[in-house]
N, C-alpha and C positions, 0 to 999 in steps of 0.2 A: 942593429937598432934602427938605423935609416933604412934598411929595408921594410922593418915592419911599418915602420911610420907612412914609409910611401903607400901598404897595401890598405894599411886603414886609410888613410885620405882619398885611395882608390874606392874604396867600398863605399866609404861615406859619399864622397861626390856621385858614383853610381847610385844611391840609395834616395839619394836627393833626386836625382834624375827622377825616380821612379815615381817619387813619392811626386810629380809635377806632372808628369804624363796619367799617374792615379787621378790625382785629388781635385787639379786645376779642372778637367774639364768637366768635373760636376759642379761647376759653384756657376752661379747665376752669372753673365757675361759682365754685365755691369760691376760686378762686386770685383770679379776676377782683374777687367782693367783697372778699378781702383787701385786694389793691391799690389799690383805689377808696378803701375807710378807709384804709389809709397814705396817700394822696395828702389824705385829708379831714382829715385830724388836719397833716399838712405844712404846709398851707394855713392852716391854723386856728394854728399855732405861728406862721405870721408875721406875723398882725393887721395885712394890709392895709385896702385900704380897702373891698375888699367883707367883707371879715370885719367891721371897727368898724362898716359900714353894717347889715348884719346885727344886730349883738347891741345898734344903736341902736333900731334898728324894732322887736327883742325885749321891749325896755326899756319900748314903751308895750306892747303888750301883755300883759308883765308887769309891772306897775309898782313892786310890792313884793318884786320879783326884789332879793336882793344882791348886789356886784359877783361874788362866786363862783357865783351861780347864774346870772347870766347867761351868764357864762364856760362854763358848765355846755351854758347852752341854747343858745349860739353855737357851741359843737364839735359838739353834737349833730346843729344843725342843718346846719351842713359834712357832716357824714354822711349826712345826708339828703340833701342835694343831690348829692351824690354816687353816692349809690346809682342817684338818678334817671337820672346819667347812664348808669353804670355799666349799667342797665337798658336803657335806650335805643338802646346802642351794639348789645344784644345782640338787642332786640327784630325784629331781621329776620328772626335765626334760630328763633324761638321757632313751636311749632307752636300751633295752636290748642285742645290739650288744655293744653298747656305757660302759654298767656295763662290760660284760664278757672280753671286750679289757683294762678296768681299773683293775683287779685285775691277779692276778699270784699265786694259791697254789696248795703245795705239798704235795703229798700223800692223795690225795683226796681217794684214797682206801679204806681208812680207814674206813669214813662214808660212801661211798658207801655198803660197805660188812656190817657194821654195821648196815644199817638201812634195809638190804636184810634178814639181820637174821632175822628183822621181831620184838625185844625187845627191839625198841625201842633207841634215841641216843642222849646223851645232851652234850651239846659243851659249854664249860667256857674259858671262855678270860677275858686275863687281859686289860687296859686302855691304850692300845696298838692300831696304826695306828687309822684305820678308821674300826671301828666293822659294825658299820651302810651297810656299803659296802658290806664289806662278808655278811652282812644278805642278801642287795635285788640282791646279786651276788648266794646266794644261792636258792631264789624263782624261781629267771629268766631264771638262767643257767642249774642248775640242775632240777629246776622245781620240790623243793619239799617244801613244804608250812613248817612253824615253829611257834614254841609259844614264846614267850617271856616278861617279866617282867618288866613292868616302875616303878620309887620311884614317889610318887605323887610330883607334884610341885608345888609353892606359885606365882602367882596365878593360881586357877582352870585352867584361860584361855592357861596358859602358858601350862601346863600338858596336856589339850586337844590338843594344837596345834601339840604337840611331838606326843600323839598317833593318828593323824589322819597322822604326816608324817608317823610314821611307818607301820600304814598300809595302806596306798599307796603304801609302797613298797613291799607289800606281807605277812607282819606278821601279828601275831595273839598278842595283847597286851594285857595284866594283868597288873592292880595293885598293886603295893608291898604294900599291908596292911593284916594284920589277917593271918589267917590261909588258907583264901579262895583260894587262888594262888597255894598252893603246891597242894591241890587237884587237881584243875583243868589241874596242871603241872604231876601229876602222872596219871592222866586219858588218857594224849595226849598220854604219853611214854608205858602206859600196848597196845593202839592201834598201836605200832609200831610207834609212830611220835617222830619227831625230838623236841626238845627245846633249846632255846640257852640266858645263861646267862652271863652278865659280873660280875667277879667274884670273883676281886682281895682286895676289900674291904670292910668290913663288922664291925662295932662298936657296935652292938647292942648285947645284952646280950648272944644271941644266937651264935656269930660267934666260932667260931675254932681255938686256939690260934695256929700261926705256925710260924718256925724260918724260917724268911726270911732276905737272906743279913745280916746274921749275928744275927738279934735280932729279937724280938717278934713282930707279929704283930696279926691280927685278919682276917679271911678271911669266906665266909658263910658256913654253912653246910650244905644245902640247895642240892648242885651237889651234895655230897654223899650220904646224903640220900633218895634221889630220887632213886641215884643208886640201893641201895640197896632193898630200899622197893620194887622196880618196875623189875628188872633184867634190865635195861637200860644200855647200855655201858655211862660211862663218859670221855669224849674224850676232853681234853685242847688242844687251837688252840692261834698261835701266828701269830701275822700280824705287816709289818713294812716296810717303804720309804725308797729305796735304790737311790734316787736321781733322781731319772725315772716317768714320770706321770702313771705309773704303780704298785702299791701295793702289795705286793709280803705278802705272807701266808703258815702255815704251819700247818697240821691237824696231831697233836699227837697220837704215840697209846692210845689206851683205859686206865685208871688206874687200876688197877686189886683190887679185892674186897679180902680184909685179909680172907683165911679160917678160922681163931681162932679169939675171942678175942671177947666183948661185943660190942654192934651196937657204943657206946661212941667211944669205940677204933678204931672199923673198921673208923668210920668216922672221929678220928684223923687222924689216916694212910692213909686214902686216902684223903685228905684236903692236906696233908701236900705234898703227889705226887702233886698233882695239880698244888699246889706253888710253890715246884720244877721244873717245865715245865715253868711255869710263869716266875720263877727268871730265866731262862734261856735265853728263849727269849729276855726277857729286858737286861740280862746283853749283849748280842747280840748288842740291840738297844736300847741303853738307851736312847736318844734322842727324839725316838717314845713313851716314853710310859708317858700318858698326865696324870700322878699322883698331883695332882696341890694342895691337900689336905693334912692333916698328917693322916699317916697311924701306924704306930710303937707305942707299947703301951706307950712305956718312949716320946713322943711325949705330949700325953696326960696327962690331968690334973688327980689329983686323983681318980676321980668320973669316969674314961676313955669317959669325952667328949674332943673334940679338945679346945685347949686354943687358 
C-alpha cells in the first residue's frame, strides 16, 4: 500500500512538474509573477514544515531577527523561491537577449581571466537567487559551455525532466552517484573547462564539517578537491533580488590553495573560505537564499539524518 502511495505522489509531483514547464511559460510574464507570489504568500499562510524550516535556518542567520521580522524574512523568502521557479518554468522560452537583460554580475573578470589561464574554473553557489539563471546566462552570454551535477530524483521521470531542462539551456549534466562524476568533473577542468556546482549542502559522510553562522554544519568537498587535484581555480559566486525583474550577481575571487598542511587540511581550509563567501552573501540576502531543508549538525538526529 505504501508503495503505491509513494508511486502515485511520484507521478503526481512529476505531472505537476510538467504541467509548469507546459503551461507557465505561455501565460503573459506579468500574470505568471502574479501567480507565483499568490502561490508564495498561500504557502507561507500555512506554515508547514518547509516554511518553519525556513524561518528556522533564518533565525541563525539573523539572530537578532524578532519573531515579526522573521515572519518578515520567511514570506519574503517564499517569494523568492518562487520566483525562482516561476523563472525556471519560463526559462526554455527565453531568448538570449531576453537571459542577458535578466541577470546583472560583477566582476565577471574573475572567470574571465580565469578560464584564459587555460586550468580550468569551478564556480560554487550557495541556494541563493536563481542559479539555473546564471548557468544559461553563462552559456548564452559568455558563450562558454559548463558541466554540472544533478542528485537523482524519485521518480526517474522526474530526474529526467530536470536534465533535459538543463540541457536545453546549455549545460553538460552528471549524476550525483559513485565516484563517476568527479572523474568526468576533473577531466572537463585539466581541458581548461568551466564547472559549476551548488554547494552549500552536503550530509553525507563525505562533507566538510564548517562553522557557518555561528555553528556547525556540513558542506561538499568536492570544490576543493577538484581544485586541488586538477590546478582549477575554485571561484564562489553569490546571486540575489533586489526588487527589480533583474537578478543581480557577484563572482568571487578565486579561494587560494594552503601551501602547507595535508590534502585533509587543505581541503578544510578551503571548504571553510567557500562558506565564508557563502555566509556573506546570504547574510547580505537572507531572504534569497531558498534553504528550505536542515542544514546544521545539532539540527540533526544522532545518526546526522534530518529528523
Amino acid at each position: 500500500m505504501s508503495g503505491g502511495t509513494s508511486d502515485l505522489k511520484g507521478r503526481l509531483t512529476d505531472g505537476l512538474y510538467g504541467l509548469g514547464w507546459g503551461a507557465v511559460k505561455r501565460l503573459p510574464e506579468p500574470t505568471a509573477a502574479r501567480l507565483f507570489r499568490t502561490i508564495a504568500d498561500q504557502v507561507w499562510k500555512r506554515r508547514g514544515k518547509s516554511v518553519l524550516r525556513l524561518e528556522s535556518n533564518l533565525a541563525r542567520v539573523v539572530p537578532d531577527a524578532s519573531p515579526e521580522r522573521l515572519a518578515e524574512l520567511s514570506r519574503a523568502g517564499m517569494r523568492s523561491y518562487m520566483r525562482y521557479w516561476m523563472e525556471s518554468f519560463r526559462l526554455p522560452t527565453w531568448s538570449p537577449e531576453r537571459i542577458k537583460a535578466g541577470i546583472d554580475v560583477a566582476d565577471v573578470h574573475h572567470l574571465i581571466e580565469g578560464l584564459d589561464a587555460g586550468n580550468g574554473v569551478i564556480i560554487a553557489l550557495p541556494h541563493l537567487g536563481n542559479w539555473d539563471l546564471a548557468g544559461a546566462w553563462v552559456t548564452t552570454d559568455l558563450k562558454v559551455p559548463f558541466t554540472t551535477v544533478a542528485e537523482r530524483l524519485e521518480p526517474a521521470t522526474l530526474y529526467d525532466r530536470f536534465v533535459a531542462y538543463r540541457e536545453g539551456l546549455g549545460m553538460e549534466v552528471l549524476p550525483h552517484s559513485g565516484g563517476a562524476a568527479f572523474g568526468t568533473l576533473a577531466r572537463r577542468l585539466r581541458a581548461g573547462g568551466l564547472i559549476c556546482l551548488v554547494a552549500d549542502r552536503d550530509l553525507s559522510a563525505s562533507g566538510v564539517e564548517v562553522s557557518f553562522f555561528g555553528a556547525t554544519a556540513r558542506m561538499p568537498a568536492g570544490p576543493a578537491l577538484l581544485a586541488q587535484q586538477t590546478g582549477a581555480l575554485l571561484m564562489p559566486v553569490t546571486l540575489w533580488y533586489d526588487g527589480t525583474p533583474v537578478m543581480k550577481g557577484r563572482i568571487h575571487p578565486a579561494v587560494e590553495v594552503p601551501e602547507e598542511g595535508t590534502r585533509a587540511e587543505k581541503t578544510a581550509a578551503m571548504t571553510q573560505a567557500m562558506a565564508d563567501a557563502f555566509a556573506g552573501g546570504i547574510a547580505e540576502h537572507p531572504e534569497d537564499w531558498h534553504m528550505l531543508q536542515r542544514l546544521w549538525l545539532d539540527d540533526l538526529d544522532p545518526r546526522g539524518e534530518p529528523t
